[in-house]
N, C-alpha and C positions, 0 to 999 in steps of 0.2 A: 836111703838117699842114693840119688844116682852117682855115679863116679862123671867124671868130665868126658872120658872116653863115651859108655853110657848113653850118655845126654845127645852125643853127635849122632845116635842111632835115632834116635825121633827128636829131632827141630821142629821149632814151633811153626818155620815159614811165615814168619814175623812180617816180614815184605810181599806176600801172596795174601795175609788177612787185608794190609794197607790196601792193597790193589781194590781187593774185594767191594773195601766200602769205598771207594771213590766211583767206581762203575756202577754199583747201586745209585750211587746220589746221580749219574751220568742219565741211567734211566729213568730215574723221576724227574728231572728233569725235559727229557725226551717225551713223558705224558702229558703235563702241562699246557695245555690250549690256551697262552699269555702273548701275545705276539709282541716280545720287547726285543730289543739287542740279542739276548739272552738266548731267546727263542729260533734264534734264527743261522746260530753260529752250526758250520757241518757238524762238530763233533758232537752236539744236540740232540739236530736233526737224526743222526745214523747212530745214535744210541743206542738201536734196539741191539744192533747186535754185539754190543758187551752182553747178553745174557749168554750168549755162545761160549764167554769168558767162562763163565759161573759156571756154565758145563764139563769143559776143560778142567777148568781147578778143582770139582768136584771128583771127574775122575781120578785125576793125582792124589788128591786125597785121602779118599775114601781107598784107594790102591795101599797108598802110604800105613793108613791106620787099620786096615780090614784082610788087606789080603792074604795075610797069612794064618788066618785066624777063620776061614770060613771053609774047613777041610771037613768039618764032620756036621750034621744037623745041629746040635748043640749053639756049634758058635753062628751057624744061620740065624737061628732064632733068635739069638741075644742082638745079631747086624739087623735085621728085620726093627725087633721091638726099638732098639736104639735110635737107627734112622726113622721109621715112624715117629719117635717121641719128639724127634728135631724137627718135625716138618706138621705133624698134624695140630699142635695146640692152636700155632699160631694163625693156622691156617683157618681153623673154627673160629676162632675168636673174630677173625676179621670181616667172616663170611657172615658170622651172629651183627657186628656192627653194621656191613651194608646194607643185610637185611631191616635191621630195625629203623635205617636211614630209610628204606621204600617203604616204609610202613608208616613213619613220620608224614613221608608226603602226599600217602593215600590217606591219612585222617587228613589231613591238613587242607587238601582238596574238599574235603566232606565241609569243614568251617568255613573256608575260603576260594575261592573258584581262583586262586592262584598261580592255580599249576594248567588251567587250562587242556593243553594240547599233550601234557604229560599221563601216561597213561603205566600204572603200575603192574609189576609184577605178570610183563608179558615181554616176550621176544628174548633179549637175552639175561634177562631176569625173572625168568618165568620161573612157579615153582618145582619143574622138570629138571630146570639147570641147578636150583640148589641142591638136590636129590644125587646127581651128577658132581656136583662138585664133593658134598661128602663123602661119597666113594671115591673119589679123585679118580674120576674116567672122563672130566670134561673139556679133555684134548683129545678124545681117543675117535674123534671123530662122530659125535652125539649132537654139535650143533653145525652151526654154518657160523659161528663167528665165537669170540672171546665169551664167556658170562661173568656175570656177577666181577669177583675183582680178577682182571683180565689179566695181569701179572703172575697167577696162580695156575697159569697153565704149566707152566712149566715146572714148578713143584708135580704137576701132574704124572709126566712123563718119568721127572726123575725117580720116583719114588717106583716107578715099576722097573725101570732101570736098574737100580738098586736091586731087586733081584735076579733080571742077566747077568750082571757080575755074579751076586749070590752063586747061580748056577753055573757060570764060567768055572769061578775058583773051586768048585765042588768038584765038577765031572773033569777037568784038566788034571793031567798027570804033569808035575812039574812045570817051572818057568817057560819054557819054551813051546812047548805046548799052548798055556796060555796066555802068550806074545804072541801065537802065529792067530787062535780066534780072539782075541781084541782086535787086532788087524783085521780080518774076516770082517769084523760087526763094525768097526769104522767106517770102511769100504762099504759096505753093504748099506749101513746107515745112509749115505752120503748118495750114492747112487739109487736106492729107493726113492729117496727125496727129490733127487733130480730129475726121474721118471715121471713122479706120480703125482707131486704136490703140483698146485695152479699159484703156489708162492716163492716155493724153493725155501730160502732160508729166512726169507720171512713167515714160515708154515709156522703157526701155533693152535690148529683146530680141527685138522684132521689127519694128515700123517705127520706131527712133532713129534712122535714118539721118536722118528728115525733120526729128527736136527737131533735130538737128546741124544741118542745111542751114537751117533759120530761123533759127537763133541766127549762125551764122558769116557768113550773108548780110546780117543785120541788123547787123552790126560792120562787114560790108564798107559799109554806106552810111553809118552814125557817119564812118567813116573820108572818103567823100567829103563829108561835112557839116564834117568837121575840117579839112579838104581846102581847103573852101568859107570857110574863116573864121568857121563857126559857133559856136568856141568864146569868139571877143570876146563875144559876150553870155552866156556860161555860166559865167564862170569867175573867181577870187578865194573868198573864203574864206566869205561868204554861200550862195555856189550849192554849194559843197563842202557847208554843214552841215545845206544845205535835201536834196538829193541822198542824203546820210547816213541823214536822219532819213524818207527816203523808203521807201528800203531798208531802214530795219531796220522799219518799219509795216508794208511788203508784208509783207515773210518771218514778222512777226508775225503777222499778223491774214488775207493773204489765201490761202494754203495749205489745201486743202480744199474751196475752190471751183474745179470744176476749170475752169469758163469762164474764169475772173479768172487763172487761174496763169498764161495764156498772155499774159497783161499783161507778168509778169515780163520778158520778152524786150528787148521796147523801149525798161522802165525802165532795164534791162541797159546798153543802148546808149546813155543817158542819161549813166548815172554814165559810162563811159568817155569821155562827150564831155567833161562837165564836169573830171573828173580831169586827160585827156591835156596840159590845160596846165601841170598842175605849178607853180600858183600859188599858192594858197591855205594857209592852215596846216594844216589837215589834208593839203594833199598833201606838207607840209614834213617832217611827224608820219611819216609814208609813205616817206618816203624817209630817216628815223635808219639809222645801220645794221643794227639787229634786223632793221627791216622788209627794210630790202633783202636780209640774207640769207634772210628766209623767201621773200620772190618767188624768188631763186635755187633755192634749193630745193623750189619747190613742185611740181616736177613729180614728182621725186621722194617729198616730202611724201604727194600725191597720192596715188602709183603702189604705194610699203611700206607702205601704212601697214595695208594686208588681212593681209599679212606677219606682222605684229606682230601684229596682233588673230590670226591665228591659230595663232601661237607660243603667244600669252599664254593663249587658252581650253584647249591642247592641252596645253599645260604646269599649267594649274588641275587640268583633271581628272587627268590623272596624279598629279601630289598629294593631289587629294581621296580617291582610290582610297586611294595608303600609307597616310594619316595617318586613315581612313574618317571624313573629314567631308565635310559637302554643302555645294558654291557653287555650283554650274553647276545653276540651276532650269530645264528643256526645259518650253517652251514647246509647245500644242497646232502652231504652225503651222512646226513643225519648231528655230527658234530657238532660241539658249541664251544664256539671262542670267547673268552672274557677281553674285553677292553678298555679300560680305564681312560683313554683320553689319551693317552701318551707313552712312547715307548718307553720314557724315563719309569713314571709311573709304574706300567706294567712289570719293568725289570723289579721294582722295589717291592711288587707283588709278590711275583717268581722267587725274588729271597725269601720274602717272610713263609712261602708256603716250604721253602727248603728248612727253614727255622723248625716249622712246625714240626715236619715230616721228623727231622733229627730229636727234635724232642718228645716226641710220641715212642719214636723208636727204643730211645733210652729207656723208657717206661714199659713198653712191649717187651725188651729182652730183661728186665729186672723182674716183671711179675707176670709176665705169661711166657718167653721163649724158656728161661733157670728154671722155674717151679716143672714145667711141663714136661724137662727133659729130666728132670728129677723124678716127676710123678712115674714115669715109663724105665726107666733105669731102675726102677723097685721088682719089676716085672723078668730083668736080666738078669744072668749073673756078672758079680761083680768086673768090672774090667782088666784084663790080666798087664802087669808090664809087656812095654813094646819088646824090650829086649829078650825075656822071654817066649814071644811068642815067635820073635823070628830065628832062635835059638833053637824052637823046637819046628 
């Protein structure tokens, strides 16, 4: 058993899981095509980029629990098979579901001329993109848009991610060393992106690799700033509400400017510095148990929640067909909006599918995220204490 001492060398960052699953539920609600109150609020609308969060906090991390531990091939291979285990079950699992959801609608069309205008397992649900998404290269610049469940690009990136670090903390002699290339791959990230993408930090399909390598490299040096002692000056319950009201002013006001969005990043790094100490009331707030199990589940929150949105549109229109009423308004840019009649309605939609999503989730990390990272953890060796490893 750990001593108390001990224990302060690896914290659970109890208040960085809370954060976690709130920005999850942030972006599924940011997919949702429900036009109620709900739908319309900025911090919503500019959801996409809390996943830059998931970036950042990723790098902290994965710094936190791996890096000193990836000095010889050995412990690569067990951060490899590990991180693999944490990211690939759920990711098949959910890709086997929306499959078998276009597979549904192409017999379904065969009994019922239903689906009309819908056309299967073409553009970005072709069977090229599922091929692509098993290998996890279908950010890498393979199609011209998202495929299949569009939220999984960014598992995309990060998993290859995962072994630049692998390779940083290998070929790096010492801390310093690899503080100046995490800096180097930040930078580099960050300015690749701003060169070459036609998105910038909305890029998720042809060069995201580099949003990812900014984001996860900028965590990696939060991490050696946290490292450093830099949270004695960031932290208690003033820096949490100053921090707070940072982040929801960015996400509010500066989305749209695409110079400015690339600020996001660093602010990113920011809150995780200030959070990581788990002082403040806000991070007390953060750590009830709601919050904790939505950090639990937010990978999967994350990962279903495409799932459900397209249970819920495919299951409208087949409705609308029986009963011949119109909710699903197609949009010029291929889109489809559900409309109930009313923005009341609609909002009580947008909850129930927030219901779903969190209940699903709970089920996805009890019997595919645990099982899966168990399955692949047989494949490791065992995990060593924190405190030994950074001892040695």
């Amino acid at each position: 058993m750990f001593t108390a001492s001990q224990q302060s060398l690896s914290p659970r960052f109890r208040a960085l899981d809370g954060w976690r699953g709130i920005c999850a539920l942030l972006v599924a609600l940011h997919h949702i095509e429900v036009h109620g109150w709900i739908y319309w609020q900025p911090l919503v609308r500019n959801a996409w980029l809390f996943v830059d969060f998931f970036f950042v906090l990723s790098g902290f991390v994965i710094a936190h629990a791996y890096g000193v531990k990836l000095g010889d091939a050995r412990g690569i291979k067990d951060f490899v098979i590990r991180r693999f285990g944490r990211l690939y079950p759920l990711h098949i699992v959910v890709l086997s579901g929306l499959v078998a959801l276009e597979l549904a609608r192409l017999l379904l069309g065969q009994i019922h001329p239903i689906a009309g205008e819908h056309a299967s397992f073409v553009a970005d649900r072709s069977p090229f993109a599922i091929l692509t998404n098993l290998f996890l290269v279908q950010a890498m610049g393979m199609h011209a848009s998202e495929t299949w469940n569009g939220p999984a690009w960014s598992i995309s990136c990060e998993f290859y991610t995962y072994l630049v670090f692998a390779a940083v903390c290998f070929f790096t002699l010492g801390r310093k060393s690899r503080l100046a290339v995490s800096a180097l791959l930040a930078i580099a990230g960050a300015i690749i992106l701003a060169r070459f993408s036609d998105y910038g930090m909305r890029e998720t399909f042809h060069w995201a690799i580099f949003r990812c390598l900014y984001g996860f490299f900028v965590g990696v040096l939060a991490y050696e700033a946290w490292r450093a002692g830099a949270t004695r000056a960031v932290r208690g319950t003033p820096a949490e509400i100053l921090a707070l009201v940072l982040v929801a002013a960015f996400i509010v006001v500066v989305p749209g400017n695409r110079a400015l969005e690339y600020l996001a990043t660093p602010l990113f790094g920011l809150v995780v510095l200030v959070f990581a100490g788990d002082k403040g009331l806000i991070s007390r707030l953060l750590t009830l148990r709601p919050a904790a199990a939505l950090g639990r589940w937010s990978y999967s929150i994350y990962m279903v929640h495409t799932f459900v949105l397209a249970s819920l549109f495919s299951g409208a229109h087949v409705v609308e067909v029986l009963v011949h009423r119109v909710w699903l308004i197609h949009q010029p840019d291929g889109w489809a909006v559900l409309d109930l009649g009313s923005p009341f309605a609609n909002d009580m939609l947008t909850l129930a599918f927030l219901c779903a999503v969190i209940g699903l989730s709970s089920l996805t990390y009890r019997f595919v995220e645990r099982p899966g990272q168990a399955l692949f953890a047989r494949f490791a060796a065992p995990k060593r204490p924190l405190l030994a490893a950074q001892a040695g």
